[in-house]
C-alpha positions as CSV (number, residue, x, y, z in Angstrom):
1,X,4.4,4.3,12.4
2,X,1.2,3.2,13.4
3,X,0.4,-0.4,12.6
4,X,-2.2,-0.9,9.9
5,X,-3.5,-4.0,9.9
6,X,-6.0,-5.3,6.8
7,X,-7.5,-8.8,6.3
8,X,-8.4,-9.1,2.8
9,X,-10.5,-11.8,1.0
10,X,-11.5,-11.6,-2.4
11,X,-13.8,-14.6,-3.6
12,X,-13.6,-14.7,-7.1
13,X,-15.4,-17.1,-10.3
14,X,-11.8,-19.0,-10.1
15,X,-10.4,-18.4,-7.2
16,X,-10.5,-16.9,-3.4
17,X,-7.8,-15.0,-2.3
18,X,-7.3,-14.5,1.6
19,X,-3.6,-12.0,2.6
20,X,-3.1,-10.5,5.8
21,X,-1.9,-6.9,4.8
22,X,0.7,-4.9,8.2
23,X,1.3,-1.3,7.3
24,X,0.4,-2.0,3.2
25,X,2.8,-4.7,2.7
26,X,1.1,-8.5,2.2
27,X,2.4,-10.3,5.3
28,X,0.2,-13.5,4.3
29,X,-1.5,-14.9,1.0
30,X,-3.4,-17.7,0.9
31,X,-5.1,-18.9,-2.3
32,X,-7.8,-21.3,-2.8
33,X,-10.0,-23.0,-5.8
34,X,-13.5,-21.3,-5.2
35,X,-15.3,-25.0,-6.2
36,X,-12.7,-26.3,-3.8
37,X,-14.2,-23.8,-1.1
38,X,-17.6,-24.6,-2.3
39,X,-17.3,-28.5,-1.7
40,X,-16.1,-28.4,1.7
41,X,-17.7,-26.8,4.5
42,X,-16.7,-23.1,3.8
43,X,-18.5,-21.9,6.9
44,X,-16.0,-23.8,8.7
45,X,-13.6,-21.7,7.2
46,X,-15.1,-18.9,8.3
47,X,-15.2,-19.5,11.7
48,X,-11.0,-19.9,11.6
49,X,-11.0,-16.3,9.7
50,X,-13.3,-15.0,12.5
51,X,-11.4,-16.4,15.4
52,X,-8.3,-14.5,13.6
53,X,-10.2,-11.5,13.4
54,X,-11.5,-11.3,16.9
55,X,-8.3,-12.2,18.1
56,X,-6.7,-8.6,16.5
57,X,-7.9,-5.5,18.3
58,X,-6.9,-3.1,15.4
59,X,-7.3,-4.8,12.2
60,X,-9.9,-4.1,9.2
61,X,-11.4,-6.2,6.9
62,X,-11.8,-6.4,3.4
63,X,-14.2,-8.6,1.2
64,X,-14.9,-8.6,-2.2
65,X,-17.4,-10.8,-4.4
66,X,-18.2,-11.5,-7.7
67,X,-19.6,-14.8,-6.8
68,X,-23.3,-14.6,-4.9
């Protein structure tokens, strides 16, 4: 079976759920307070989530809002 690799990050009112998903079963779930994300530097965040990503050469991402 081919490996199917998903990053997923859903950023809710609450709070932001990040999983690493490997052939549709969660590997890794990581759960964080949105205001908690908000009051530190989130972008910082980001850049650890986008070294991951770059470091994967098959994976696919997954983001969902509800929060602008």
């Amino acid at each position: 079976m081919k490996n199917n690799f998903f990053y997923t990050i859903d950023v809710g009112n609450s709070d932001t759920v990040v999983a690493l998903i490997k052939n549709y079963k969660i590997l890794k779930i990581n759960r964080y307070k949105t205001d908690f994300l908000k009051k530190k530097n989130f972008f910082n965040n980001l850049r650890i989530i986008k070294k991951i990503l770059i470091s994967q050469k098959n994976i696919k991402c997954i983001i969902s809002s509800v929060v602008p």
